[in-house]
C-alpha positions in Angstrom: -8.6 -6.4 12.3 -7.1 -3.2 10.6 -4.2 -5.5 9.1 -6.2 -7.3 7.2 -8.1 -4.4 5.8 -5.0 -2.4 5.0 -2.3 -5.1 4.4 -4.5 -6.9 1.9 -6.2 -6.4 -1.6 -9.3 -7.9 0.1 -9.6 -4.8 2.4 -9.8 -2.6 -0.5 -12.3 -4.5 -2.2 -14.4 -4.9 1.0 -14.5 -0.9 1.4 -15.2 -0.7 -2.4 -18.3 -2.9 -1.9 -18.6 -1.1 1.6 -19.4 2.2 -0.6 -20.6 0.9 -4.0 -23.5 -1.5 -2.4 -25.8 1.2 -0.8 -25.5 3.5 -4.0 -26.2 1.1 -6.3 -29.4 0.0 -3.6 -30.4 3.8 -4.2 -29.9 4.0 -7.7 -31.9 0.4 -8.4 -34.4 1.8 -6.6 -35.2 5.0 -8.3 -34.7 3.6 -11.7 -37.1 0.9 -11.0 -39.5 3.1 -9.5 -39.4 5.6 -12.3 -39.3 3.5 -14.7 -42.2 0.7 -13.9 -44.2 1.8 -10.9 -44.3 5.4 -11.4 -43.0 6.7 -14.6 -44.9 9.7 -14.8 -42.8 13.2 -14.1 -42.0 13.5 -10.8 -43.6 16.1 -8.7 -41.6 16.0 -6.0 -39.8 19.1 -4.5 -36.0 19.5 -5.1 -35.3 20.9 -1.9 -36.9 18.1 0.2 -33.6 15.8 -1.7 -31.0 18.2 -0.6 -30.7 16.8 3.0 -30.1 13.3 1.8 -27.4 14.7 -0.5 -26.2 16.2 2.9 -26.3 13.0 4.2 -24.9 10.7 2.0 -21.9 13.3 1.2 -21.8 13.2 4.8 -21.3 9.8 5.2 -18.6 9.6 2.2 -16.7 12.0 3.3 -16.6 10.5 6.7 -15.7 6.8 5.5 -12.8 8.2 3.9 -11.6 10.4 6.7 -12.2 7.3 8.8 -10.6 5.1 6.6 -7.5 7.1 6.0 -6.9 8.1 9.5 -6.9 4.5 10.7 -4.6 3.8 8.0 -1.7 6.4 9.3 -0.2 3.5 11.0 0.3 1.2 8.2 2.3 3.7 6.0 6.0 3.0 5.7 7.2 6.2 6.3 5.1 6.2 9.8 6.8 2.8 10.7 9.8 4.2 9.7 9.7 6.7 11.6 8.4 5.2 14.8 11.2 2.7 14.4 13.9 5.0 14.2 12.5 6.8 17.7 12.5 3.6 19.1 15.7 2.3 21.1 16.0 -0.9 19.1 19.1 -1.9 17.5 18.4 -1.2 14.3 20.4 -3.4 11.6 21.7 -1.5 8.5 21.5 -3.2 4.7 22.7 -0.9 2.1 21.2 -1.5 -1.4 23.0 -0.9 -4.8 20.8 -1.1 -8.2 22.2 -0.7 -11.5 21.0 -2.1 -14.6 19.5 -4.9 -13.9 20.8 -6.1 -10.6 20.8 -5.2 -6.7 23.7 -5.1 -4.7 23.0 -6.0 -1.7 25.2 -5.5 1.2 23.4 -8.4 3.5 21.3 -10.8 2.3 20.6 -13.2 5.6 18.7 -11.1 8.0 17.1 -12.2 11.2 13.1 -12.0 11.7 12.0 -9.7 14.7 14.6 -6.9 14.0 14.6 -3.8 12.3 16.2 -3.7 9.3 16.9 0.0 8.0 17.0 -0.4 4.1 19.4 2.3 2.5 18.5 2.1 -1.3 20.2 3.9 -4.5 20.3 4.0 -7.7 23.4 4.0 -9.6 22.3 4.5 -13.3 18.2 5.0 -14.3 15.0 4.8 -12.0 14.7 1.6 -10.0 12.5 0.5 -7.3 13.1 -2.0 -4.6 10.1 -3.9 -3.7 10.2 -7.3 -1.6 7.5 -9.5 -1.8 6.5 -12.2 1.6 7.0 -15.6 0.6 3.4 -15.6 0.0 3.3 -13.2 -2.8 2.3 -10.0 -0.9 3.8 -6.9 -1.6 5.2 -5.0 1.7 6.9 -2.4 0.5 8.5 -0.8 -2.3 11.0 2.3 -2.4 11.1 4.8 -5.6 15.3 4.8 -6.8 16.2 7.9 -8.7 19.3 8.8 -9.9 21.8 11.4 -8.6 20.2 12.3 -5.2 22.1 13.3 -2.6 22.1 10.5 -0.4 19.9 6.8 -0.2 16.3 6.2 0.1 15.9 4.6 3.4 13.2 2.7 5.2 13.3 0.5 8.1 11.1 -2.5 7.8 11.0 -5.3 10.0 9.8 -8.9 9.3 7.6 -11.3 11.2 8.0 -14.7 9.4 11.1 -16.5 8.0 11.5 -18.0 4.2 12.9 -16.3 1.4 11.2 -12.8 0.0 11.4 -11.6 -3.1 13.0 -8.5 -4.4 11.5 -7.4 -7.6 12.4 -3.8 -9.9 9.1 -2.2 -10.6 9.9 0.5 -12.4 10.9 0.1 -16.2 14.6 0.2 -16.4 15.3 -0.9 -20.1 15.1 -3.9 -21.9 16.5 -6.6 -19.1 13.8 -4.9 -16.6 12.0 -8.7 -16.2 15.2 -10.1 -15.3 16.0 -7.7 -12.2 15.4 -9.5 -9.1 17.2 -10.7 -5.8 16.3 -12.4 -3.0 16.6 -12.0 1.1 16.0 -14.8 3.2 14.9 -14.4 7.0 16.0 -16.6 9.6 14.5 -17.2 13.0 16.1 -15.1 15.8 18.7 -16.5 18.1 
């Protein structure tokens, strides 16, 4: 259930509605009610309102803390990292990007394995996203210049065909043309 809510663009719009629809129930409410059933000044104590502030701060602040916890596990940097505890063999593809091109050290990979992704830039800032087959995004890693070593992240992939590596940070006037491709092959 989570991956769908935190691997998709339709998770975030379902917790936007999630949040949006019961405010703007609230806000209809009073603004109708004030402003065609009762418009007179309202006589109402301010203090009686301050424990449904309470509440619904309450219940925001909750969501998110909610929300953001159960996402820990979908972060790269947490699969990353899990993966690289792990005993698997992890396979190693070294990435090169220069105006406007990847160097990529391995191209065929299999599906089910780790792949450790050791990115660089050689020139300006890069990224190195790859996109499923499908048009998804799954991750991206930021490529500056003159660091000390390679932006890594281990990744593995669940379903063969060929993904799409895309630049997306400007990089001059080629930046459209930057792109690559990895193709996944069932296991052996």
């Amino acid at each position: 259930m989570f991956d769908a809510l935190f691997q998709s663009g339709w998770g975030a719009y379902a917790m936007m509605l999630f949040m949006l629809i019961p405010f703007l129930c609230i806000f209809f409410y009073v603004v109708i009610r004030k402003s065609i059933i009762d418009p007179s000044p309202s006589t109402a104590d301010k203090k009686s309102f301050k424990k449904f502030e309470y509440l619904w701060m309450g219940l925001v602040v909750f969501v998110f803390v909610t929300v953001n916890v159960a996402s820990i596990q979908f972060m790269p940097t947490v699969i990353t990292a899990n993966a690289a505890a792990s005993d698997e063999n992890i396979f190693d593809v070294d990435v090169s990007a220069v105006s406007w091109s990847y160097d990529i050290s391995e191209q065929t990979l299999e599906v089910g394995r780790p792949i450790r992704f050791s990115a660089k830039s050689e020139d300006t800032m890069h990224s190195f996203a790859v996109y499923h087959p499908d048009g998804r995004m799954l991750f991206t890693m930021m490529l500056m210049p003159k660091m000390d070593g390679p932006t890594s992240l281990i990744y593995t992939f669940k379903d063969p065909g060929t993904y799409t590596v895309r630049c997306l940070e400007y990089c001059g006037l080629s930046h459209h043309d930057m792109r690559d491709e990895l193709t996944l092959v069932a296991s052996n």
